[in-house]
N, CA, C and O atoms as a printed pandas DataFrame, in Angstrom:
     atom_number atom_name residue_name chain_id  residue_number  x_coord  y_coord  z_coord
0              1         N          UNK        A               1   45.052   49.499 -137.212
1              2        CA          UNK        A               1   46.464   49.320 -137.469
2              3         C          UNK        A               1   47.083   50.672 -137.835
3              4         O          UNK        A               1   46.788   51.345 -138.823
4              5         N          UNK        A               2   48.193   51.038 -136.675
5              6        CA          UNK        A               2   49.489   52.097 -137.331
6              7         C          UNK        A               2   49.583   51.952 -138.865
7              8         O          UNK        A               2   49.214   51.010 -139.565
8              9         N          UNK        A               3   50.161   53.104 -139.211
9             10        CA          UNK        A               3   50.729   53.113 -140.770
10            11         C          UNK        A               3   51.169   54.479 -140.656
11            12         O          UNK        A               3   50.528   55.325 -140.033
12            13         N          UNK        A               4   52.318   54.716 -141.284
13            14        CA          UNK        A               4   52.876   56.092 -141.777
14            15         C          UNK        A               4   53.953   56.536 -140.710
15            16         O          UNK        A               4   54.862   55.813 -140.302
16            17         N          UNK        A               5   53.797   57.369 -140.462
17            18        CA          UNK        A               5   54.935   57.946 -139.589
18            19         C          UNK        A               5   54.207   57.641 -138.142
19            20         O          UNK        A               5   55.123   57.824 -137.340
20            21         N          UNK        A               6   53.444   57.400 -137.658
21            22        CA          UNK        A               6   52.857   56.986 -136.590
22            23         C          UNK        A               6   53.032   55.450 -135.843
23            24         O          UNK        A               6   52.770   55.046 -134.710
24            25         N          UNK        A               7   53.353   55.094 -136.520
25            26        CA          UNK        A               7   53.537   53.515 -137.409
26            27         C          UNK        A               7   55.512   53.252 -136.527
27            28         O          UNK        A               7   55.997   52.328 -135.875
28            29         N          UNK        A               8   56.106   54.708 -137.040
29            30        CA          UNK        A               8   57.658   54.464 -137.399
30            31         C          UNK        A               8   57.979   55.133 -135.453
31            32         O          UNK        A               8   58.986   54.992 -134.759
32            33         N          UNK        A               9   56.844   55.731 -135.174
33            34        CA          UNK        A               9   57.402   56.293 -133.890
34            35         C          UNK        A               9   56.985   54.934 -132.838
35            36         O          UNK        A               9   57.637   54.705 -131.819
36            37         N          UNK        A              10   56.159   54.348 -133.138
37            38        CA          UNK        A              10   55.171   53.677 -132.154
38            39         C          UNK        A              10   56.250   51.874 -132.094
39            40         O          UNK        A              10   56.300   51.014 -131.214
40            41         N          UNK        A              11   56.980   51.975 -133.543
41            42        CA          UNK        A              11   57.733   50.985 -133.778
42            43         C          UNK        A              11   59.225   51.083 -132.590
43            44         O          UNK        A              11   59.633   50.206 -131.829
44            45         N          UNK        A              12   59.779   52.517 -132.826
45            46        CA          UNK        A              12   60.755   52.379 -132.278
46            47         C          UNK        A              12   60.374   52.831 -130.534
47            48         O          UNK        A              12   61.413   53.116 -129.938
48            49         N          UNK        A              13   59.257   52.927 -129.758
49            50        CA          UNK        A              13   58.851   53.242 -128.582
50            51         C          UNK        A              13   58.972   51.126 -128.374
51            52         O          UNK        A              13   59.690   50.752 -127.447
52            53         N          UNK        A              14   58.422   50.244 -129.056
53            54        CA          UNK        A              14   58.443   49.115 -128.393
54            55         C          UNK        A              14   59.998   48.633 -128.108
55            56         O          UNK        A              14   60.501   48.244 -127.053
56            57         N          UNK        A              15   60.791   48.854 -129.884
57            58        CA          UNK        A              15   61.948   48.437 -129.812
58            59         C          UNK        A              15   62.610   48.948 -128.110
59            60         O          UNK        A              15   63.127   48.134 -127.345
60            61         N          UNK        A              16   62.469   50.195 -127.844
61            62        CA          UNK        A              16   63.092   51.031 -126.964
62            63         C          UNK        A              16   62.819   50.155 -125.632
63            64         O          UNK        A              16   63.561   50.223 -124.652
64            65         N          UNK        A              17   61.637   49.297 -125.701
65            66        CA          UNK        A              17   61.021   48.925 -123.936
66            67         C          UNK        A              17   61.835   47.476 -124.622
67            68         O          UNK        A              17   62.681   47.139 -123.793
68            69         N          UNK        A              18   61.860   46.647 -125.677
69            70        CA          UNK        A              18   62.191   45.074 -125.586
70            71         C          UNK        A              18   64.160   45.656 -125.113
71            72         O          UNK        A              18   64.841   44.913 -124.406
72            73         N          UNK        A              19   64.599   46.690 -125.529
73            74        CA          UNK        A              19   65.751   46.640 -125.359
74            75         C          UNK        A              19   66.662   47.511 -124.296
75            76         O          UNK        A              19   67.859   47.769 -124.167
76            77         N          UNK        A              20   65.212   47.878 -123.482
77            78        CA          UNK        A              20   65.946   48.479 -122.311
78            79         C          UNK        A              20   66.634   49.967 -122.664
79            80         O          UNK        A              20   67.608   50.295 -121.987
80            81         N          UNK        A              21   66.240   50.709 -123.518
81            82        CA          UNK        A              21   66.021   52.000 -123.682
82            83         C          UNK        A              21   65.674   52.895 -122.846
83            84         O          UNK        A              21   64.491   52.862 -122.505
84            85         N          UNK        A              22   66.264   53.614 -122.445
85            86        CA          UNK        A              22   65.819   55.005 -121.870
86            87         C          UNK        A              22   65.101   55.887 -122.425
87            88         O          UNK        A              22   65.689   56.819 -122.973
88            89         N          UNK        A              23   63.496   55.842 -122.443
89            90        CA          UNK        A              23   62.567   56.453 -123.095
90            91         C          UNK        A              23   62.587   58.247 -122.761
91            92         O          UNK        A              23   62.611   58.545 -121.567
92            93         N          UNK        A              24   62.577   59.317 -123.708
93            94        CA          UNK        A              24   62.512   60.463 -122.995
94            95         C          UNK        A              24   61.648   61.245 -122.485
95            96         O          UNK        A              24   60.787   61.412 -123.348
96            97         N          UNK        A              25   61.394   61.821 -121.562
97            98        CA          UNK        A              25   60.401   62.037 -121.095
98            99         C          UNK        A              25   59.733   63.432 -121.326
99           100         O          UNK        A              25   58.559   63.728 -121.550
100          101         N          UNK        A              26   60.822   64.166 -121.202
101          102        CA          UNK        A              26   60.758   65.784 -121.763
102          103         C          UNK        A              26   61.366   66.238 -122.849
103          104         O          UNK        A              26   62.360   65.684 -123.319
104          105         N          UNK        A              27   60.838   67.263 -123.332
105          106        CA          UNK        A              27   61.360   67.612 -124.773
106          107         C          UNK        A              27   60.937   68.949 -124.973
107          108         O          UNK        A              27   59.883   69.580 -124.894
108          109         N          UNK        A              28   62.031   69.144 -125.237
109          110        CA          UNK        A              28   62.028   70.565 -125.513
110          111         C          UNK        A              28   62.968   71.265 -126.893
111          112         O          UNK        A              28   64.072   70.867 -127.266
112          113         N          UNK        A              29   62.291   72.220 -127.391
113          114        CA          UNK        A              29   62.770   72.464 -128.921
114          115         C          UNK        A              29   63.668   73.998 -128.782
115          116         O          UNK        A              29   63.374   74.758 -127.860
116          117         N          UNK        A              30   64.742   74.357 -129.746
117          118        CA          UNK        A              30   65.381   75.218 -129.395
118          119         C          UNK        A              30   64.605   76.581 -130.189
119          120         O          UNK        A              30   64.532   77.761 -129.846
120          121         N          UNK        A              31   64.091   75.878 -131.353
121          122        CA          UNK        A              31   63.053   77.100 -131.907
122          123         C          UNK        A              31   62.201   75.989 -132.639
123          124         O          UNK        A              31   62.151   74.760 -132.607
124          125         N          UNK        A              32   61.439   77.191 -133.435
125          126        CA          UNK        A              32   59.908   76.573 -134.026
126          127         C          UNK        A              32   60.072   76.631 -135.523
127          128         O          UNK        A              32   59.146   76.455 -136.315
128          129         N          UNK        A              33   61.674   76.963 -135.941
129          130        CA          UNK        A              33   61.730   76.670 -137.656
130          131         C          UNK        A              33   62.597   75.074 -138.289
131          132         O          UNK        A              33   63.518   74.344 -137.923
132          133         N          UNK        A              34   62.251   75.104 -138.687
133          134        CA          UNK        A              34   62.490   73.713 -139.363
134          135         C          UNK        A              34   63.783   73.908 -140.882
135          136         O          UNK        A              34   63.511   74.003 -142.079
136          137         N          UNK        A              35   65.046   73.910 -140.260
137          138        CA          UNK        A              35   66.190   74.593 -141.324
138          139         C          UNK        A              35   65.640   73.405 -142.514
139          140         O          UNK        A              35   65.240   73.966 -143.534
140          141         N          UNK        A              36   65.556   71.952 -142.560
141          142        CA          UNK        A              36   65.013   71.437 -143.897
142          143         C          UNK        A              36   64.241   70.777 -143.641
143          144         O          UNK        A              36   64.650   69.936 -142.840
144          145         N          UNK        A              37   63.117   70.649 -143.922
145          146        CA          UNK        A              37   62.112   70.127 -144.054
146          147         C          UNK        A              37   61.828   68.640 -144.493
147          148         O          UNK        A              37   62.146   68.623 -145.683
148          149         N          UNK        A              38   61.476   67.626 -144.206
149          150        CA          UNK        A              38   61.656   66.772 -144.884
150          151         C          UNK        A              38   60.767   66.435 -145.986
151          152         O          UNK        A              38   59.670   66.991 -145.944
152          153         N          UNK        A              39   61.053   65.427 -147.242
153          154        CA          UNK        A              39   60.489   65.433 -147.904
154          155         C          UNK        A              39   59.899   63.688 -147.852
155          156         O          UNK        A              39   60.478   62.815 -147.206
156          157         N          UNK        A              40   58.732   63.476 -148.621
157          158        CA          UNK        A              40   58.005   62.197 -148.451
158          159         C          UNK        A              40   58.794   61.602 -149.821
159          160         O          UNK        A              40   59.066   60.423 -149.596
160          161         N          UNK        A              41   59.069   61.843 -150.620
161          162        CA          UNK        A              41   59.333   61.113 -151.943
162          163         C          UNK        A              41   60.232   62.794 -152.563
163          164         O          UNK        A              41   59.857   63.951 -152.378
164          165         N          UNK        A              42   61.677   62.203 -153.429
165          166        CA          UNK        A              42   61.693   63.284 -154.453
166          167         C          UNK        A              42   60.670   63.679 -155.149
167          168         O          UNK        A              42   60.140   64.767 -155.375
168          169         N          UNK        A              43   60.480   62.548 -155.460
169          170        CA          UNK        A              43   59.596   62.649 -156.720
170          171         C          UNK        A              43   58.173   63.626 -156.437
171          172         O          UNK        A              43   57.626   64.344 -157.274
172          173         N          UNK        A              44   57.818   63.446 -155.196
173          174        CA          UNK        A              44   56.849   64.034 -155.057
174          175         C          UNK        A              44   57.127   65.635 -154.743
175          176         O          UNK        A              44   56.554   66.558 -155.322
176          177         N          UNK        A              45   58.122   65.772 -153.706
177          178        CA          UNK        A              45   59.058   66.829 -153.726
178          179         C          UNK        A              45   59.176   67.864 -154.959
179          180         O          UNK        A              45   58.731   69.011 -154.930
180          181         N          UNK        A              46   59.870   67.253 -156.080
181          182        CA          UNK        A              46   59.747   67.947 -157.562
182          183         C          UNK        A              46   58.621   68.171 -157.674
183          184         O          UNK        A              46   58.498   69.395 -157.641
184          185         N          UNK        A              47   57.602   67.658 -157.803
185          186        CA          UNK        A              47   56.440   67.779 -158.638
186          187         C          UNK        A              47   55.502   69.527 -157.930
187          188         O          UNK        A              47   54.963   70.438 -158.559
188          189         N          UNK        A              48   55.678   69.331 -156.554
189          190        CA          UNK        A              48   55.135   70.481 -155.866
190          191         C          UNK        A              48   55.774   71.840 -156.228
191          192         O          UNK        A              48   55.262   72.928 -156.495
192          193         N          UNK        A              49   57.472   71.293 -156.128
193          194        CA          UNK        A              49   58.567   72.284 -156.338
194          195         C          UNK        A              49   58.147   73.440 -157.862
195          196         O          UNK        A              49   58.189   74.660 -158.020
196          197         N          UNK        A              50   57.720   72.151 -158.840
197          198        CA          UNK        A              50   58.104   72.622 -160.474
198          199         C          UNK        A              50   56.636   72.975 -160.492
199          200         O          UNK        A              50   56.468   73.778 -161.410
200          201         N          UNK        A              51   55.548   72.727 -159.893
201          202        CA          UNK        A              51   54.145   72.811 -160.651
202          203         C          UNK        A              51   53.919   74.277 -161.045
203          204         O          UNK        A              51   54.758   75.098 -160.674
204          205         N          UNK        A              52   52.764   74.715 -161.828
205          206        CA          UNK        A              52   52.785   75.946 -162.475
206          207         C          UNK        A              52   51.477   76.201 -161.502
207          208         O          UNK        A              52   50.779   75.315 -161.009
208          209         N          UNK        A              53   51.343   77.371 -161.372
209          210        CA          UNK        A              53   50.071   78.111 -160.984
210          211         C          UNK        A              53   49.672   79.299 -161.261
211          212         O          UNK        A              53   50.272   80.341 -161.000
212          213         N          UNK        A              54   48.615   79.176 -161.814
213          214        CA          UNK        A              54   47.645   80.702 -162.143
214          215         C          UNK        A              54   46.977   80.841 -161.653
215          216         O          UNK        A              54   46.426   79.802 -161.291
216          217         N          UNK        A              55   46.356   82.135 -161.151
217          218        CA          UNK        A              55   45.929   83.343 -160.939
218          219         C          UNK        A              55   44.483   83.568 -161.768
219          220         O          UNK        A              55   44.756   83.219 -162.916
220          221         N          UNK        A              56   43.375   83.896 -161.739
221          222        CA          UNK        A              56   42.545   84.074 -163.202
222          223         C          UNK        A              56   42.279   85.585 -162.462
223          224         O          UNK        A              56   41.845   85.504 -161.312
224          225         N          UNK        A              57   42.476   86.842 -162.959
225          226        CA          UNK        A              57   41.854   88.118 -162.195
226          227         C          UNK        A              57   40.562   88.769 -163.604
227          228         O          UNK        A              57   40.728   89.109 -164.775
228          229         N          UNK        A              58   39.540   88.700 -162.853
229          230        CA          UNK        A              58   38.618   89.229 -163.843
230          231         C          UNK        A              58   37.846   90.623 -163.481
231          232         O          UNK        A              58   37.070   90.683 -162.527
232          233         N          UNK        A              59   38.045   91.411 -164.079
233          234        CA          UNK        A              59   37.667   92.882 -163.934
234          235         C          UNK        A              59   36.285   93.762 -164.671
235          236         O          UNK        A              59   36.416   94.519 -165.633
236          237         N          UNK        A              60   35.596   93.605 -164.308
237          238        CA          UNK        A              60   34.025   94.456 -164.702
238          239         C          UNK        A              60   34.142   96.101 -164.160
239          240         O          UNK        A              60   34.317   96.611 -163.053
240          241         N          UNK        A              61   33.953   96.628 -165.524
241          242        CA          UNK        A              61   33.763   98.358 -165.612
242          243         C          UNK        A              61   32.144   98.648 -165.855
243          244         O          UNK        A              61   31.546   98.026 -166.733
244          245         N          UNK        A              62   31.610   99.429 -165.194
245          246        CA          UNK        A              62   30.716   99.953 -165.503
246          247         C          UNK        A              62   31.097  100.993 -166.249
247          248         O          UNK        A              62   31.931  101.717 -165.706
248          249         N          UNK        A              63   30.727  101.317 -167.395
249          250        CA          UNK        A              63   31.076  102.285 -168.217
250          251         C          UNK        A              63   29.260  103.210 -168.584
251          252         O          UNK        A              63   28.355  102.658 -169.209
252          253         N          UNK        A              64   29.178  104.573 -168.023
253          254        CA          UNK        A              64   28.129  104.851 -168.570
254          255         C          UNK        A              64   27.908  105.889 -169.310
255          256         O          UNK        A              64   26.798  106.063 -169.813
């Protein structure tokens, strides 16, 4: 069983054949950046947005 966004394309490909849709055949993109991105949840959105991250840099001297 579909689920997820696979699920949402595969849904509207049947709708498209029960209702006599003109399915497209070619596709073509004008570039390869994505001006907004979509997000799965705010919530989840924030959480990536705000999270903290460190670094640990640890440094050994030979001193002789």
């Amino acid at each position: 069983m579909l689920t997820g966004p696979n699920r949402i394309g595969w849904d509207w490909v049947k709708a498209a054949l029960l209702n006599g849709w003109k399915l497209l055949q070619i596709v073509t993109f004008s570039s390869n950046q994505d001006p907004e991105p979509a997000m799965a949840s705010l919530k989840q959105h924030e959480r990536r947005t705000y999270q903290l991250e460190f670094k640990v840099l640890t440094y050994s001297y030979n001193v002789s």
